[in-house]
PANU-273471 format. One record per residue (C-alpha): residue in three letters; x, y, z. Coordinates in steps of 0.05 Angstrom, whole numbers, plus 5000, padded with zeros to 4 digits. Example, Ala and Ser with C-alpha at 12.3 -4.5 7.8 and 13.67 -1.06 7.14 Angstrom:
2
ALA524649105156 SER527349795143 
END
This chain:
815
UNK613821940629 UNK606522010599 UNK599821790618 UNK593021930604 UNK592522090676 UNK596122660673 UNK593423330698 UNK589923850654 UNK594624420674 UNK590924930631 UNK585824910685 UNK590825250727 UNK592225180799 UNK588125060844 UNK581924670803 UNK575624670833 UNK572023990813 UNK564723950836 UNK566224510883 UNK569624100925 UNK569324101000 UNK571723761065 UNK565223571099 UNK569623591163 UNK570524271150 UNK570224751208 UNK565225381208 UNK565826081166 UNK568126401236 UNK574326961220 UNK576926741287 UNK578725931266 UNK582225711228 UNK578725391162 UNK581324921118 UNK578825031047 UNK579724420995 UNK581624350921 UNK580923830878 UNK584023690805 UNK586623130773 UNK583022760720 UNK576222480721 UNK574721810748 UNK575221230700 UNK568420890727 UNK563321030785 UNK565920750856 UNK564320140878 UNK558220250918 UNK555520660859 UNK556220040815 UNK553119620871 UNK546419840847 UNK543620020918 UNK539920500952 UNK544320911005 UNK545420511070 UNK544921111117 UNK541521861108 UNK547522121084 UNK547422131019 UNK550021710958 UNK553422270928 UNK560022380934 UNK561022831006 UNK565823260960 UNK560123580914 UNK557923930978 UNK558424740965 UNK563425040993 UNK562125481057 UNK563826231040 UNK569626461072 UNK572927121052 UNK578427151021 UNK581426720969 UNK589526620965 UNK593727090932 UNK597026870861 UNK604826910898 UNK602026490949 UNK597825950903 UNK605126030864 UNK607925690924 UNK603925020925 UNK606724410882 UNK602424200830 UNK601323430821 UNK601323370751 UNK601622620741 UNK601022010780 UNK604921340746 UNK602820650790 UNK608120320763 UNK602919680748 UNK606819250704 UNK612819160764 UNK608019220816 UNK602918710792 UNK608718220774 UNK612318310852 UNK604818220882 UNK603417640843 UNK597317880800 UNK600318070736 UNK594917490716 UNK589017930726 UNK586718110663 UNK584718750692 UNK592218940706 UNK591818860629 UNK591219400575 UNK585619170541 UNK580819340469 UNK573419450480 UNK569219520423 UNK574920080391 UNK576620350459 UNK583220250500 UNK581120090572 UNK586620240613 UNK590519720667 UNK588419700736 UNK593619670801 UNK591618980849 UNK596718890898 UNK596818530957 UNK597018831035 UNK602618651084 UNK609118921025 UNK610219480987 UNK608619700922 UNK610820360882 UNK608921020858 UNK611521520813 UNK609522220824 UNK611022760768 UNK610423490799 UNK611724150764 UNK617224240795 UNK622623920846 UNK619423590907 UNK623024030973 UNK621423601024 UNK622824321072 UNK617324741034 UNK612324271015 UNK607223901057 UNK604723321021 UNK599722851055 UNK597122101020 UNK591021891032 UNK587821201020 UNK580621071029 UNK574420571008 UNK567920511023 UNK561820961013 UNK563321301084 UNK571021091109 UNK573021381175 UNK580021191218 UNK576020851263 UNK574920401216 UNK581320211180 UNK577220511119 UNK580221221117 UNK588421301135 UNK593121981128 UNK601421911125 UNK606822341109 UNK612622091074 UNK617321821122 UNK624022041121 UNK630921601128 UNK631020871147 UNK625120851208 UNK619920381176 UNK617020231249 UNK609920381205 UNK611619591188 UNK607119131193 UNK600519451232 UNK600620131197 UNK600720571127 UNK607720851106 UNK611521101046 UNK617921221044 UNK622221530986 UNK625721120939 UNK628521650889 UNK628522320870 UNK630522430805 UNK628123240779 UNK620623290779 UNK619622510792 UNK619122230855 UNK618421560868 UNK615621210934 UNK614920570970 UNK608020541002 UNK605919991049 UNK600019681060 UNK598319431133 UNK597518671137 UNK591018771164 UNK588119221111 UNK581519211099 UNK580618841025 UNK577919110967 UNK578019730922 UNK582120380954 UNK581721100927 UNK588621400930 UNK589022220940 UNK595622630943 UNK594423330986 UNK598023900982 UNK596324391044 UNK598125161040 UNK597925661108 UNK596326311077 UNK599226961109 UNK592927011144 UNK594226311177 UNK588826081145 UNK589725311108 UNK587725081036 UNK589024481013 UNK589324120946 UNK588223460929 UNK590023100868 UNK585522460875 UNK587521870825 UNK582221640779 UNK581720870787 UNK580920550854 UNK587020040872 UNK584919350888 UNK588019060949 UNK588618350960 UNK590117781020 UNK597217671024 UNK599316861026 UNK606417081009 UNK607817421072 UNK608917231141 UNK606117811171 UNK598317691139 UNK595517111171 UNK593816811113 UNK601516641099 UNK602115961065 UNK609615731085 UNK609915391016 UNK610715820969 UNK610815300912 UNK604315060925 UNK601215800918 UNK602315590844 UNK596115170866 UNK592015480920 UNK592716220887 UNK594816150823 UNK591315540792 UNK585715780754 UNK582715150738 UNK582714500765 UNK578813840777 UNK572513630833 UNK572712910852 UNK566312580854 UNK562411880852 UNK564011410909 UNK569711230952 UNK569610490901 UNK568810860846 UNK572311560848 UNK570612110788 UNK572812770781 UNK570213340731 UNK574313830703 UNK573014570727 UNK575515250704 UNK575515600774 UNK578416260710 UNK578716840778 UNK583617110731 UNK578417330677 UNK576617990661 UNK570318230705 UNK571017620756 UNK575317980807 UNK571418590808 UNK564118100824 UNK568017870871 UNK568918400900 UNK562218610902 UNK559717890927 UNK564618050988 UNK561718741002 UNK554218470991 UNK555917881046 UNK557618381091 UNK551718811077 UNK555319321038 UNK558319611110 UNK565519621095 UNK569619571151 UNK575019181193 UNK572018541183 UNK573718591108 UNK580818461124 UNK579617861176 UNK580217281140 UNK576016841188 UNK569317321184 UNK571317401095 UNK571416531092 UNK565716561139 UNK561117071091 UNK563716791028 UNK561016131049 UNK554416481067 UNK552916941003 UNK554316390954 UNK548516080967 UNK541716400970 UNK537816341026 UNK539416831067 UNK542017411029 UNK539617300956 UNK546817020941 UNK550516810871 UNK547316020865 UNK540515640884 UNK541014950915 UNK536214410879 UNK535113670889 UNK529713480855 UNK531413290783 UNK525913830755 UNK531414400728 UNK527614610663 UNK527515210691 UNK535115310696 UNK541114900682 UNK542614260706 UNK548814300761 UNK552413760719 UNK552114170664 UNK556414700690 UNK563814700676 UNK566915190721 UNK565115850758 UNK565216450703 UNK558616360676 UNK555716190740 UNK558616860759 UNK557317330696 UNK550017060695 UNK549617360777 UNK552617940763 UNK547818100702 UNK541817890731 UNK542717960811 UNK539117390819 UNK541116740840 UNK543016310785 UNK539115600777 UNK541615130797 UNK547114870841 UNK549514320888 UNK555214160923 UNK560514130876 UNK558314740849 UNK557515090913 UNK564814940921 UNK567815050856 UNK564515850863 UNK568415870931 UNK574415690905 UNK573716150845 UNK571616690898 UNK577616590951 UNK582316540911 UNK581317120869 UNK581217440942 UNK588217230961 UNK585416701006 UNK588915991005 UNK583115500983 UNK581514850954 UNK576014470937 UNK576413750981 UNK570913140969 UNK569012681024 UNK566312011010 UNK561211671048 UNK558712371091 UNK555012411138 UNK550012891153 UNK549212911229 UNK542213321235 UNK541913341323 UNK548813461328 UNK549512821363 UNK556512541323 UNK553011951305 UNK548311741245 UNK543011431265 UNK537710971234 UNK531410741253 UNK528310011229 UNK521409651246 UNK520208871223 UNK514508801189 UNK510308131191 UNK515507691145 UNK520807901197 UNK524308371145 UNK527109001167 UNK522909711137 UNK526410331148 UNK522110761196 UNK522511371147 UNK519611921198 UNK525311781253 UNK530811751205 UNK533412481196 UNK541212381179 UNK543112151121 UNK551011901091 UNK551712251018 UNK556111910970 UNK560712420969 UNK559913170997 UNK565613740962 UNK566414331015 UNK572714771013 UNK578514831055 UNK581715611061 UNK588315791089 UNK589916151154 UNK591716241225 UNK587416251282 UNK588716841328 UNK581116951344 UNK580616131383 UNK580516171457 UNK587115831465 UNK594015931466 UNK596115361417 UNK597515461345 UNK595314731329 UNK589414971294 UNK592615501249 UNK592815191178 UNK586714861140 UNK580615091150 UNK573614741135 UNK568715171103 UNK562014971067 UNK556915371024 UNK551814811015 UNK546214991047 UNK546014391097 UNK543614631168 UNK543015301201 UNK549015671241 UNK548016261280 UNK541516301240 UNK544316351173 UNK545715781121 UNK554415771123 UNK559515301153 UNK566315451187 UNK571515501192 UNK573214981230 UNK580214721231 UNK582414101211 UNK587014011264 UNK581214101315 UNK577113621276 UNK581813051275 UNK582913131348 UNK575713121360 UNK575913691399 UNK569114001365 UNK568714601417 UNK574714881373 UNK572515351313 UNK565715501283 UNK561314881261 UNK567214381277 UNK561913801319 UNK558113871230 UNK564713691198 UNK567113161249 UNK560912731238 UNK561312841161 UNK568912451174 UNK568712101237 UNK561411961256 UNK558911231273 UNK553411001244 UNK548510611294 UNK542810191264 UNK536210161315 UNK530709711308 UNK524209991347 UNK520809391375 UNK515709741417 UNK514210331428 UNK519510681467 UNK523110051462 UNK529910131424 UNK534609591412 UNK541809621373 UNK541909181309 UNK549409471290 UNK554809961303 UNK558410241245 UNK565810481269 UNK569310481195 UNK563810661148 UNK564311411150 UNK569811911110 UNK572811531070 UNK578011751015 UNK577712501024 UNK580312740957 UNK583513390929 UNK587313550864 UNK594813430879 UNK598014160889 UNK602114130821 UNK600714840794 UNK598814540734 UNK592914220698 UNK589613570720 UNK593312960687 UNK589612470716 UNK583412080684 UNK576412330697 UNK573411610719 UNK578811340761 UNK579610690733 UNK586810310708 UNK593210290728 UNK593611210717 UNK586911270769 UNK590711610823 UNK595612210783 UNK593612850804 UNK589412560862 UNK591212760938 UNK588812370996 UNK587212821058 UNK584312291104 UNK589812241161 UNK588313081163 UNK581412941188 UNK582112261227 UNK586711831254 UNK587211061222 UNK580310801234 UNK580610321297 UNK587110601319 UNK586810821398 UNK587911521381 UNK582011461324 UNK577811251389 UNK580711751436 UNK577912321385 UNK571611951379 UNK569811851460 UNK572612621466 UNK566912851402 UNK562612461449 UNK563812761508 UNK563513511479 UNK557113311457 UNK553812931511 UNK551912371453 UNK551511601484 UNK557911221431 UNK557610621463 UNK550310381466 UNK549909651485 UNK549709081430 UNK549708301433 UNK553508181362 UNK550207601323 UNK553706941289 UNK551607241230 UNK556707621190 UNK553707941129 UNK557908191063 UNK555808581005 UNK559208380937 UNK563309060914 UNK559509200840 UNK562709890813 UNK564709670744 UNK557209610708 UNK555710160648 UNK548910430648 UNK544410020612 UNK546909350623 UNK544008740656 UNK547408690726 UNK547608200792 UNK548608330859 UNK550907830910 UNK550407780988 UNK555507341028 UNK551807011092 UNK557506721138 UNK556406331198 UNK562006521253 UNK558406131315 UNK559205341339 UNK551005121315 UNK547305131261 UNK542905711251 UNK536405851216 UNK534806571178 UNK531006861130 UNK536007271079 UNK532107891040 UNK535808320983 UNK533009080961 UNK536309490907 UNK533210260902 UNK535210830850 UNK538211380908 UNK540512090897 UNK548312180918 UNK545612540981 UNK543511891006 UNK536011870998 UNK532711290971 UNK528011500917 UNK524210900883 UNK524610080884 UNK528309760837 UNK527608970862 UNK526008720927 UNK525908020941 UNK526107541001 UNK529206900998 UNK526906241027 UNK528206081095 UNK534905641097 UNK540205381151 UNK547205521153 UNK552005041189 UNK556005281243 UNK563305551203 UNK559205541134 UNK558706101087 UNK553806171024 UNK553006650967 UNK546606890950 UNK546107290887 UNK540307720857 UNK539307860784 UNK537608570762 UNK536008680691 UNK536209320646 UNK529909480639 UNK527809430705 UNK533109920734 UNK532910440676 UNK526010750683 UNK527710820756 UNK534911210757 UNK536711850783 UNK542212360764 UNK548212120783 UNK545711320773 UNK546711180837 UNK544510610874 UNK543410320949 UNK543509600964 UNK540909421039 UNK541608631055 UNK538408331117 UNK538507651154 UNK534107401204 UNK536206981254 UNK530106511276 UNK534806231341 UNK537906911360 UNK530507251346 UNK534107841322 UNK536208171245 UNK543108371221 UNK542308891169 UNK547809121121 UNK548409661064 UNK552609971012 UNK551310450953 UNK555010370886 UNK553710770820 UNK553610590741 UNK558910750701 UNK557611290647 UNK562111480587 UNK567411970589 UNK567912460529 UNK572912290489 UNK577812870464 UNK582612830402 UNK586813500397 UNK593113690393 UNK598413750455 UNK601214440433 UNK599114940388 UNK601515720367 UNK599316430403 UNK592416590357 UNK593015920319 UNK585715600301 UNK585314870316 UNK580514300300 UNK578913800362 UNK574413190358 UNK569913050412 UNK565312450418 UNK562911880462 UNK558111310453 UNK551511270469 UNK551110570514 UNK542810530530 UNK538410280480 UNK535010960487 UNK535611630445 UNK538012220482 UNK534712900477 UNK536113570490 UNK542413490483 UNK547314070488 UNK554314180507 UNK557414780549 UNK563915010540 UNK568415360582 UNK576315530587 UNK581015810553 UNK581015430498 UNK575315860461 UNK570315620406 UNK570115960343 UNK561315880365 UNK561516070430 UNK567716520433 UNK565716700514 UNK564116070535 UNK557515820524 UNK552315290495 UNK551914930432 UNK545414500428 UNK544713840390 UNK539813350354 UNK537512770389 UNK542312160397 UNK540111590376 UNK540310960428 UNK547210580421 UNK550610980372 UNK556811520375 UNK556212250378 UNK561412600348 UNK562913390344 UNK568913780312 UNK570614400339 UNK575214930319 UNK577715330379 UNK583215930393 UNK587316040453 UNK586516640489 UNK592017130476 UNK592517270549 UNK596517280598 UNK602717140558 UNK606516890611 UNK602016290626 UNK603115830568 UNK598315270590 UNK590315360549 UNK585114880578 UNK578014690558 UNK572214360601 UNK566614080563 UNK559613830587 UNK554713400553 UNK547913460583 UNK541113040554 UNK535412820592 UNK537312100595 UNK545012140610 UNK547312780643 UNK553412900661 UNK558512740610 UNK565013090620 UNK571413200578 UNK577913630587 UNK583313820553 UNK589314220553 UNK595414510513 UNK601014890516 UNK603115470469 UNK609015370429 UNK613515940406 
END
């Protein structure tokens, strides 16, 4: 057995490193006993963790290592026959290529032997807590289990202590007792074979997460019954990870299959668009690539303000921080939220193609990287929890709400203004329903909820878009599903947030006079519709980016009977009145419903920069004839839900509709008077409204719907060799009769350009208007890891005039 690890013996025995000391050591008086410490072994590969934090100390000890300390005098030293005595550690073998592959991370590239600029940088040991992994010891001689007394230590942070699951001691337990299992450290011995010994160490299931020191110590009792000790301390730190493949960690997944997904999938799709017209974007979540494990690592530690201790290994208070540090407004976390279409300053959010760069640009900079928004938020999460061990996903919900007074309900405020047309009364209208809203769902049981049930172990909702304040910081959850469906929003952390987003009714108001409020609608199946997730295959998305044909659904999961029951169902209502109740919010305000029934014409099929129409339906239900006055407003909206400018606005002439009659009324909306107007995302809100001269009252209806954009288009082959260099096409056309500038496309995946060979940007002349742009490039899959055959690439196409242009493609390697 050989490694570079291995102990300079020339230094003899013991080695003083540092002159290295226990700072628990006990005075210099000849009448105690004093325990005098050793240390050899190599040097450490890198500086610990909290050194590479780039911090100042967090307490007045200091930063340095406690073991530099000098050492106290004490007399005498031992004698030669009695250092003769002590074993010598003379090289530690982690065993990382079984170990990783039994814990599930030989995909790190970290557990890797890798080439640096010339230099061989060695493999690291990740393992996950709650099972055992192995260690090879090489002494200079037999271990005798009778004459020597060999102590393993594991410890992280800057200052662990027991107290604090951040410092632990064992001995090597002896015959079959492994009553250590699950709530403690233990090694046992798995084979003794000359110098070598090999052991099974275990890892608690509640093991505080992150990067471990491991330290082998040898005590003598000299004639004088004094102690020294010697301690070989290993020079990498092991990472230890969540556990979803066992039942003792409580973030077991019973599934095991579907950790291909959860864990194991390294990239993936977010849905987006509308409920009528789903999208999804390609994403490389890539928490397997080298450097992402260790930042995320370090975002971990920063959420928790670089205090390691047993909250590290809670799942609830690790979902809970992660979706706090990921965004910024609190702790100067990885991304910065903006909504405003000004991002010259930064990079669009629907230029990004997955989390790396996002997280290589934080980790250089230590800044918050410009700019974000939900999907973004969430695709960093996912990157982030799952390289963590933890069970997550990234889930869109169509037609959210945003329930700002915690009330369950979304509520909007309308005047009529002297033609009898309805005006939204901005200033009293504070929630909003986003097109879609991506959060995250994570993985885990529940044992911290005031109850007895296990109905709301499972799925967990957690949210780093910086939405509304809990506890005084910007984060969400987790709240559990189960609780959320039930309506019972007392359950979990931010659950009343989430069951609004889902389940909220919307309740149209029309101020009359002041203080005077009247109901013009209730809303009972608007809200949470089509909550989407990529299906848990394991393996790439199949399905098409704009979900349109006959192939719109593959790789598409519906999760909407997990948050709510069938809308209009008596148990749907049951969860609603019992929201209600928790909240003290008044569901069933009074309303006289009208003869008038209005419909909006569905219109999800128009590409940007065509003519387009929109058309109301006005339907008579009563036994007379009524007379109204019919008005139709299209305005450009952001997918958040706020109107932003008027596109057309027009009021048609006062008509009557027979009693049983229905009519069609249809407004024209040309090109050029929408394009000038548009906003990322080309979204759009249509609000229809009929006055009712007989009933003196208005029945007001909306919808949103969004222009189609163009896909890009990817021609490349299916399969290609290990280090083979292949040619793909990439190109779309340009549909507006309008040039596109600053174009560039980013590239990320595993799939790597020849140009950009980390993932990058390639920048572009201007497109001219209706005409194709067209691209070759010549990309090589990465080499590793070898035992994941499938090599994907996400592409973006960002301009000023049409962001958001996505592609993806993947490929296996042949033999």
């Amino acid at each position: 057995m050989s490694s570079r690890y291995a102990n300079d013996t020339t230094r003899g025995i013991p080695t003083r490193r540092g002159g290295g000391h226990n700072p628990l050591c006990r005075n210099s008086d000849s009448s105690i006993n004093i325990l005098r410490t050793r240390t050899d072994g190599p040097q450490r590969l890198k500086p610990r963790p909290w050194e590479r934090d780039h911090r100042p100390p967090t307490s007045e000890c200091s930063a340095q290592d406690v073991s530099t300390k000098p050492l106290p005098s004490t007399g005498t030293e031992a004698t030669s026959e009695e250092l003769a005595t002590v074993i010598t550690v003379k090289n530690i073998d982690l065993n990382i290529e079984e170990n990783v592959r039994q814990h599930h991370t030989d995909k790190f590239e970290n557990t890797m032997e890798k080439d640096c600029a010339g230099k061989t940088v060695e493999p690291q040991l990740v393992i996950r807590r709650a099972a055992e992994f192995k260690i090879t010891i090489e002494f200079d001689r037999p271990y005798n289990k009778k004459q020597d007394d060999l102590t393993f230590i594991f410890k992280t942070g800057e200052h662990p202590l027991p107290t604090t699951g951040t410092l632990v001691t064992f001995k090597l337990q002896e015959g079959a007792d492994r009553s250590y299992k699950p709530d403690s450290w233990g090694a046992h011995m798995v084979n003794l074979d000359g110098n070598f010994m090999t052991m099974a160490v275990y890892v608690p299931a509640k093991c505080v997460i992150g990067e471990w020191e491991f330290v082998v110590k040898r005590t003598l009792v000299k004639k004088d019954g004094k102690k020294m000790s010697f301690r070989y301390e290993y020079p990498d730190d092991i990472i230890i990870l969540l556990n979803p493949w066992s039942p003792d960690d409580t973030v077991y997944y019973p599934t095991e299959k579907l950790l291909d997904e959860y864990i194991l999938n390294d990239g993936g799709t977010l849905f987006y668009g509308s409920y009528k017209q789903i999208s999804s974007r390609g994403w490389n979540f890539g928490h397997f690539a080298d450097g992402i494990l260790d930042a995320s690592l370090h975002i971990l530690r920063k959420a928790f303000g670089f205090k390691i201790d047993c909250n590290m290994g809670d799942p609830v208070q690790i979902s809970r921080a992660v979706s706090r540090i990921v965004n910024n407004y609190d702790d100067n976390g990885v991304l910065e939220g903006k909504w405003s279409g000004e991002y010259d300053d930064g990079t669009r959010p629907t230029a990004w193609t997955g989390s790396i760069k996002i997280i290589e640009q934080y980790m250089e900079t230590k800044e918050p990287v410009k700019y974000g928004q939900c999907w973004v938020f969430s695709g960093v999460v996912t990157t982030i929890c799952r390289a963590l061990g933890l069970p997550c996903r990234s889930v869109t919900n169509y037609a959210s709400a945003h329930d700002s007074d915690c009330s369950c309900t979304i509520d909007k405020v309308y005047i009529l203004d002297d033609d009898d047309d309805l005006i939204k009364f901005d200033i009293l209208c504070k929630d909003s329903v986003w097109n879609f809203h991506v959060w995250n769902e994570v993985y885990m049981q529940r044992p911290d909820l005031l109850t007895s049930s296990t109905d709301y172990n499972g799925w967990q909702v957690i949210d780093a878009t910086p939405q509304e304040r809990s506890d005084g910081f910007f984060c969400l959850g987790p709240a559990p599903v189960a609780a959320i469906k039930k309506g019972a929003i007392n359950i979990g952390q931010d659950t009343p947030f989430v069951f609004a987003e889902v389940n909220a009714d919307t309740i149209d108001w029309l101020l009359d006079d002041v203080d005077e409020y009247y109901v013009l609608g209730v809303m009972k199946e608007t809200i949470g519709q089509k909550i989407s997730t990529k299906e848990p295959t394991g393996k790439r998305f199949r399905g098409n980016l704009s979900n349109f044909g006959s192939g719109g659904d593959i790789d598409r999961e519906d999760l909407t009977s997990l948050y709510k029951y069938e809308e209009g169902t008596s148990e749907e209502r049951d969860a609603v009145a019992l929201a209600a109740k928790l909240s003290n919010a008044d569901k069933n305000p009074y309303i006289t419903d009208s003869m008038i029934e209005l419909k909006l014409e569905d219109q999800d099929e128009v590409i940007v920069g065509k003519d387009f129409s929109y058309s109301v339906m006005v339907k008579n239900v009563g036994d007379k004839s009524l007379t109204i006055k019919v008005g139709m407003k299209i305005e450009s909206m952001t997918y958040y839900g706020d109107a932003v400018d008027k596109i057309i606005h027009k009021k048609f002439d006062k008509m009557k509709i027979q009693a049983g009659q229905e009519t069609k009324i249809k407004l024209d909306v040309p090109a050029d008077l929408y394009l000038p107007k548009l906003v990322e995302h080309f979204a759009m809100k249509v609000t229809a409204t009929c006055f009712v001269i007989e009933e003196h009252r208005s029945v007001i209806l909306e919808d949103d719907f969004r222009l189609r954009r163009p896909d890009l288009t990817i021609e490349a082959p299916e399969t290609c060799k290990p280090g083979e260099t292949i040619k793909i096409k990439v190109y779309f056309d340009n549909p507006m009769n309008k040039t596109l500038t600053k174009c560039k496309l980013m590239i990320e995946g595993s799939l790597r350009s020849t140009e950009t060979p980390n993932g990058g940007t390639i920048e572009f002349p201007d497109v001219p208007g209706n005409s194709r742009w067209e691209t070759i490039l010549t990309v090589k899959p990465k080499i590793k890891p070898t035992t994941l055959k499938e090599r994907d690439l996400f592409l973006s196409f960002d301009c000023v005039e049409l962001p958001d242009i996505v592609g993806l493609h993947g490929l296996d390697l042949s033999d």
